[in-house]
BAGU-403949 format. One record per residue (C-alpha): residue in three letters; y, x, z. Coordinates in Angstrom, 1 decimal. Each point is the difference from the previous one (the first is absolute). Example, Ala and Ser with C-alpha at 12.3 -4.5 7.8 and 13.67 -1.06 7.14 Angstrom:
2
REC	res	Y	X	Z
REC	ala	-4.5	12.3	7.8;
REC	ser	3.4	1.4	-0.7;
//
This chain:
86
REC	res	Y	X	Z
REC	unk	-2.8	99.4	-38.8;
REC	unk	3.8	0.1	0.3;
REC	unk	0.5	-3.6	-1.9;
REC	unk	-2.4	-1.5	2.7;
REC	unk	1.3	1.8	3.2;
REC	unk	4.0	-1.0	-1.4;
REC	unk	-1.9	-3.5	-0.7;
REC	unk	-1.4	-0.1	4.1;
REC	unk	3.9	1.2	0.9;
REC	unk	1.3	-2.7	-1.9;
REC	unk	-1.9	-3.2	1.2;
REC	unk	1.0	0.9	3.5;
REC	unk	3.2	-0.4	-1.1;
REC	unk	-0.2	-2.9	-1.5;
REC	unk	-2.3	-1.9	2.5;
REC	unk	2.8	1.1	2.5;
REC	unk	2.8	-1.4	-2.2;
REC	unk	-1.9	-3.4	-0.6;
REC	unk	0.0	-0.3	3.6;
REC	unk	3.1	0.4	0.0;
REC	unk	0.8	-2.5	-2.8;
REC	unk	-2.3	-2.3	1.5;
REC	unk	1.9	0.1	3.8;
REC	unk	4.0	0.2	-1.5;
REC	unk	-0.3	-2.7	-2.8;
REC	unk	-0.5	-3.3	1.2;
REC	unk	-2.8	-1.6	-1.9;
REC	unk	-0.8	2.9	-1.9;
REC	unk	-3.0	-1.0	-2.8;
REC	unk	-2.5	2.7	-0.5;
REC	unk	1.6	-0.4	-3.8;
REC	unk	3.3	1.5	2.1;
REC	unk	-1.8	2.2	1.9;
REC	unk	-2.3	1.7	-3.1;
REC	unk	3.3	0.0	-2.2;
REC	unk	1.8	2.1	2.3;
REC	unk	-3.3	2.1	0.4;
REC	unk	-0.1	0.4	-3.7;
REC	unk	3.8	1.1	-0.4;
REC	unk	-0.6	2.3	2.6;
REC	unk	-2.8	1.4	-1.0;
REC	unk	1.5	0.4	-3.9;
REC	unk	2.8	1.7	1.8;
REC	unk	-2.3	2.9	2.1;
REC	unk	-2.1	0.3	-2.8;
REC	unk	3.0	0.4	-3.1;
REC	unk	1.3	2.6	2.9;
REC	unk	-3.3	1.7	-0.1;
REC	unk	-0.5	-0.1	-3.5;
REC	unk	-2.8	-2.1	-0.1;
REC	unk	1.6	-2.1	-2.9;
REC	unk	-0.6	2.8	-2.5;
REC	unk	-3.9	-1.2	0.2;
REC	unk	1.0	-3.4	-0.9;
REC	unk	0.9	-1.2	-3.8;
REC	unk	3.2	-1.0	-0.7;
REC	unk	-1.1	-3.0	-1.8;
REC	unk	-1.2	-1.2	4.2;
REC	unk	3.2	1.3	1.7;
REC	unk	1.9	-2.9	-2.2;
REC	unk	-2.0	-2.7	0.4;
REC	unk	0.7	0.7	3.5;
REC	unk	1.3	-2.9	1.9;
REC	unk	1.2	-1.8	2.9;
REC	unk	-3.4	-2.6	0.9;
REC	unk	-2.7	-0.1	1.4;
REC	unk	-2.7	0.0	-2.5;
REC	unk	-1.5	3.0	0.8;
REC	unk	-0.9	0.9	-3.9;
REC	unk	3.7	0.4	-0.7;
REC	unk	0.3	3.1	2.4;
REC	unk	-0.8	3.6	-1.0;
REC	unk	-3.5	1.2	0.4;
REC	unk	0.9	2.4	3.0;
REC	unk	2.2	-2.9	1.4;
REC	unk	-3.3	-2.7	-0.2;
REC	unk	-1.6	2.9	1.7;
REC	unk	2.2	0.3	2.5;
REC	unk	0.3	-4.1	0.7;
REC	unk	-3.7	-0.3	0.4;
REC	unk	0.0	2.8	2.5;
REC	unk	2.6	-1.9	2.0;
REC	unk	-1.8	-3.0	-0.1;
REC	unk	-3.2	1.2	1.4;
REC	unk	1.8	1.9	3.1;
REC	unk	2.1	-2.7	0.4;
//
């Protein structure tokens, strides 16, 4: 489907930026590293419009840590893609 082929687009990216993370930052925790993955990844998929599948009542509890519950379903998604290509 479209949602999974944008999805395959989407953890290339992101396993290429967490590289990146993981090389520039000194120190970098995966908590850094999956952060950054997670903005990014609410950024390409708000561009894409994947957000309108998602309840407002999840896009505010949104937040900045790392407890993986707290991100938006497509965002989890997205994490424990990264994680396993890694």
């Amino acid at each position: 489907s479209l949602i999974e082929a944008n999805f395959e687009k989407l953890d290339l990216i992101l396993i290429s930026t967490g590289a990146l993370v993981k090389k520039n930052v000194k120190n970098a925790t995966n908590i850094v590293v999956e952060q950054y993955c997670a903005v990014m990844a609410s950024k390409v998929l708000a561009f894409r419009g994947f957000f309108k599948k998602i309840d407002m009542v999840e896009r505010r509890k949104y937040k900045f840590n790392s407890k993986l519950e707290n991100f938006p379903r497509c965002v989890r998604y997205v994490i424990r893609e990264y994680k396993r290509n890694f």
